[in-house]
SEVEXRO-570010 format. One record per residue (C-alpha): residue number from 1; x negated, y negated, z negated. Coordinates in steps of 0.02 Angstrom, whole numbers. Last residue first. Example, Ala and Ser with C-alpha at 12.3 -4.5 7.8 and 13.67 -1.06 7.14 Angstrom:
residues 2
<node i="2" px="-684" py="53" pz="-357"/>
<node i="1" px="-615" py="225" pz="-390"/>
This chain:
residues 169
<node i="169" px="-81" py="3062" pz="170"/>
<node i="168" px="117" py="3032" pz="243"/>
<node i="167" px="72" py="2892" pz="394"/>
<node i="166" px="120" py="2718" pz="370"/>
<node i="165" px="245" py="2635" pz="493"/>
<node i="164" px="240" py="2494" pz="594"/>
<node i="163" px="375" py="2418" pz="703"/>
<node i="162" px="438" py="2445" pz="876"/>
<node i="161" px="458" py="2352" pz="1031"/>
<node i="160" px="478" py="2425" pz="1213"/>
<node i="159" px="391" py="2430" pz="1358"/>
<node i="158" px="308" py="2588" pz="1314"/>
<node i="157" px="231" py="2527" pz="1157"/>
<node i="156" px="258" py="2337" pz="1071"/>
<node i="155" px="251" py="2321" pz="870"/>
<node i="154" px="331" py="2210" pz="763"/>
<node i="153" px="247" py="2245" pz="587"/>
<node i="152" px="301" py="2315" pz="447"/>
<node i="151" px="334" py="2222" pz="288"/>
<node i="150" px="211" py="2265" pz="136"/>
<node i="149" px="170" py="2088" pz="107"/>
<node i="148" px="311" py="1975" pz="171"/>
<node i="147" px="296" py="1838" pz="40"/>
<node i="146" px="126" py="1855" pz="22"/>
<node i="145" px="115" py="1803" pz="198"/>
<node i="144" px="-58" py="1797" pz="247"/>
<node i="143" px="-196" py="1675" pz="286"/>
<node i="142" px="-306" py="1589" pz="408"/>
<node i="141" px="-432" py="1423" pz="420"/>
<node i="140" px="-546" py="1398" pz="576"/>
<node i="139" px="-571" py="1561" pz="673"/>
<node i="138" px="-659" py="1529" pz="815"/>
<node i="137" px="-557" py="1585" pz="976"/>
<node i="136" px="-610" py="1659" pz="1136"/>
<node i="135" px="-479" py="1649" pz="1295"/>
<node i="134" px="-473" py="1773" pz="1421"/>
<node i="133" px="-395" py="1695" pz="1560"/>
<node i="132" px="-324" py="1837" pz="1688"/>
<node i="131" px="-283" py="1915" pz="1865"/>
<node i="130" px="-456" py="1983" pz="1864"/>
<node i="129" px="-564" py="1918" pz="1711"/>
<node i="128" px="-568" py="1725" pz="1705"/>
<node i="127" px="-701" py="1661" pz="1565"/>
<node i="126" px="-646" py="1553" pz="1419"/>
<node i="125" px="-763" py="1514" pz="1270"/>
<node i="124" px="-742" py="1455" pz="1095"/>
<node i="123" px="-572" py="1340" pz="1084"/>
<node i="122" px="-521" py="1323" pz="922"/>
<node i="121" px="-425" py="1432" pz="786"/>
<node i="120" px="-296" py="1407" pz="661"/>
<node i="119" px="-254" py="1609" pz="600"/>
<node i="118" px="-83" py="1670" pz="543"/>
<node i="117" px="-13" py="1818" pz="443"/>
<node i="116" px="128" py="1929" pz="439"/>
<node i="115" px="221" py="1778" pz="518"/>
<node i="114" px="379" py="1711" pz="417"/>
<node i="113" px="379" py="1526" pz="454"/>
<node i="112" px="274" py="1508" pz="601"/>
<node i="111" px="91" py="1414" pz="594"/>
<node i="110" px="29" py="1264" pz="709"/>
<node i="109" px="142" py="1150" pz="634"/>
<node i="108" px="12" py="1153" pz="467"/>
<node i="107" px="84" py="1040" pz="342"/>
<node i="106" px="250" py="1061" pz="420"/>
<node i="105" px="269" py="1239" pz="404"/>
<node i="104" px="360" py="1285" pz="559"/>
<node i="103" px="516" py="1383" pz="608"/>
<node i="102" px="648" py="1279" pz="543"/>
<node i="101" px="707" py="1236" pz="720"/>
<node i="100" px="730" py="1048" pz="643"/>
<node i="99" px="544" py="1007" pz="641"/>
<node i="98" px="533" py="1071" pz="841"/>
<node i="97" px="459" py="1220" pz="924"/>
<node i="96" px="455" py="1216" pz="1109"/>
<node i="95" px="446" py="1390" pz="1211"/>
<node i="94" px="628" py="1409" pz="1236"/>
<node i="93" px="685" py="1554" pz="1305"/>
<node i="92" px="583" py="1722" pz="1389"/>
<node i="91" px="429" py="1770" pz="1301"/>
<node i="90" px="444" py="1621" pz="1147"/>
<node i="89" px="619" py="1655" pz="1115"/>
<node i="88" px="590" py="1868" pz="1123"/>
<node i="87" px="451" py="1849" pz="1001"/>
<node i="86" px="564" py="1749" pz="883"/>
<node i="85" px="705" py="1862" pz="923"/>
<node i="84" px="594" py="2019" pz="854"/>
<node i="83" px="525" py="1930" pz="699"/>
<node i="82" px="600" py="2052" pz="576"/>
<node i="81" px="462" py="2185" pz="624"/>
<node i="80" px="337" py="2040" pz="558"/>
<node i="79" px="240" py="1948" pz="688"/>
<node i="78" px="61" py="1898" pz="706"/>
<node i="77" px="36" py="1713" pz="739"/>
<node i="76" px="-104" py="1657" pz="820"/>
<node i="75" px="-131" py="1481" pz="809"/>
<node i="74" px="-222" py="1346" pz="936"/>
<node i="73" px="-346" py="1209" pz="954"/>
<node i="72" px="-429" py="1157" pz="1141"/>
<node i="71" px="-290" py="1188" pz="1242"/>
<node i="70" px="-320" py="1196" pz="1419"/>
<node i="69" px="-292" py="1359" pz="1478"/>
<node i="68" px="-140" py="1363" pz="1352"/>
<node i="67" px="-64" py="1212" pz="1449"/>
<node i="66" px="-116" py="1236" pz="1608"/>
<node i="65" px="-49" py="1429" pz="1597"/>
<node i="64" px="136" py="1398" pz="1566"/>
<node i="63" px="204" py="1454" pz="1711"/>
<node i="62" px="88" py="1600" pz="1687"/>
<node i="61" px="33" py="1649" pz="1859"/>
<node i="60" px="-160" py="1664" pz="1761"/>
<node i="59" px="-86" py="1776" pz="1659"/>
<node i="58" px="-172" py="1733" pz="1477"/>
<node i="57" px="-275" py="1849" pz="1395"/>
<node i="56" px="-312" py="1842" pz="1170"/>
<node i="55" px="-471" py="1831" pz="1073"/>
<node i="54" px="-529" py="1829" pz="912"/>
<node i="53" px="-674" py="1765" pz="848"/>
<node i="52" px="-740" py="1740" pz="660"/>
<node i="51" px="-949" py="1707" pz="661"/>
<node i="50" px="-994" py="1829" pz="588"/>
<node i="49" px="-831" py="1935" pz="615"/>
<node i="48" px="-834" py="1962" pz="780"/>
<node i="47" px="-708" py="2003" pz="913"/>
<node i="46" px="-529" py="2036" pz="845"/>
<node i="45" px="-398" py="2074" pz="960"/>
<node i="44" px="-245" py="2005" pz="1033"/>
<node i="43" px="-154" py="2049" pz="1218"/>
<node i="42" px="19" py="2062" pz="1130"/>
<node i="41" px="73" py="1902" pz="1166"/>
<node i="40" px="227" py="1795" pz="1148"/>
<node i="39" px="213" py="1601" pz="1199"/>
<node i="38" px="222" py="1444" pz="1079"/>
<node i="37" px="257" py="1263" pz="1110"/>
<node i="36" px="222" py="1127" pz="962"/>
<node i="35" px="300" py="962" pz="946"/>
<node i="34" px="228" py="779" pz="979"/>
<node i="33" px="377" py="685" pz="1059"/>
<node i="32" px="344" py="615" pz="1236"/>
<node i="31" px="535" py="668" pz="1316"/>
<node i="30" px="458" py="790" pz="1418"/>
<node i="29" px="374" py="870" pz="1260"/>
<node i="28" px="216" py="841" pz="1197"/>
<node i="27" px="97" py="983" pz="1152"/>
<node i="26" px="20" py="1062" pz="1002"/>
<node i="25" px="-34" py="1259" pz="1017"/>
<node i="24" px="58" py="1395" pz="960"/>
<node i="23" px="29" py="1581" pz="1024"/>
<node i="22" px="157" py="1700" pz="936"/>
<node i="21" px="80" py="1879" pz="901"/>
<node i="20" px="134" py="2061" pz="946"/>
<node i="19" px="48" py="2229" pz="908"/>
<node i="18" px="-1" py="2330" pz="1003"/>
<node i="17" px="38" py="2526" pz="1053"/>
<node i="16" px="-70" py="2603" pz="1192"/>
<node i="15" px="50" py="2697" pz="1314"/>
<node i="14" px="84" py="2543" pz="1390"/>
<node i="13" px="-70" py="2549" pz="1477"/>
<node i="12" px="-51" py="2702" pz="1585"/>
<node i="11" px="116" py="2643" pz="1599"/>
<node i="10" px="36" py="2464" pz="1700"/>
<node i="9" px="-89" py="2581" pz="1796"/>
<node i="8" px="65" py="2686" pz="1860"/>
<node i="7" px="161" py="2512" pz="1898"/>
<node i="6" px="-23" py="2459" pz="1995"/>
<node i="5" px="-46" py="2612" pz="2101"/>
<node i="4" px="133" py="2639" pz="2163"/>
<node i="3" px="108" py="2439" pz="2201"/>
<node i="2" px="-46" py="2458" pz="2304"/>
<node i="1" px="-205" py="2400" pz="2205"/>
């Protein structure tokens, strides 16, 4: 596709609004602690839900592809409106998540304080499509954030982020 071609293709696409979600999956940092690394999406969907699959796409240039490619347990984390910076760590900053960040529970490091809601998945199927990984997950344990019930959620249209908002009946 000749570059004209491919940035019209890519605002084709943007004009469908997504939502955004924080990838975690365990890892061990350069110094050999255990600690979790996350990545910003907004490539999520649901699949099935007998048996529960999701899946989310991974740029196969992704500097930090061998390590999502290869993971064989992760979390999706769907962000609140209030999450923006998280999302914008994980795209662009830091990827590792450590106890004294404050953004994990520690009984489950795979899940961000504050997400909408979360889901613990494992590996199902992978399959390259095009210039991607699309990565199946089974749904293993998930839950939402009573806490933030009713908040809106961070949203992604255009190239830029938004949030949810119900529509007048």
């Amino acid at each position: 596709m000749s570059d004209p071609d491919r940035l019209a293709y890519r605002h084709a696409l943007g004009t469908f609004a997504t939502g955004v979600a924080v990838v975690t999956i365990p890892v061990v940092d350069r110094e050999g602690h255990p600690c979790v690394m996350g990545l910003t999406i907004n490539s999520f969907a649901s699949v099935s839900l007998e048996p529960k699959l999701i899946l989310w796409s991974l740029d196969l240039k992704s500097e930090r592809y061998a390590l999502f490619a290869e993971a064989q347990s992760f979390g999706i984390n769907i962000l609140s409106a209030a999450q923006r910076d998280l999302s914008d760590r994980f795209f662009r900053e830091n990827p590792y998540c450590r106890e004294a960040d404050d953004l994990s529970f520690a009984d489950e490091p795979l899940r961000l304080k504050g997400a909408l809601s979360w889901l613990k998945c494992r590996q199902y199927q992978t399959q390259v499509l095009g210039d991607h990984l699309v990565i199946v997950g089974e749904v293993e344990a998930f839950d939402q954030s009573e806490t933030h019930f009713g908040e809106h959620g961070l949203t992604y249209f255009r190239g830029r982020y938004g949030q949810t908002h119900p529509l007048p009946v």
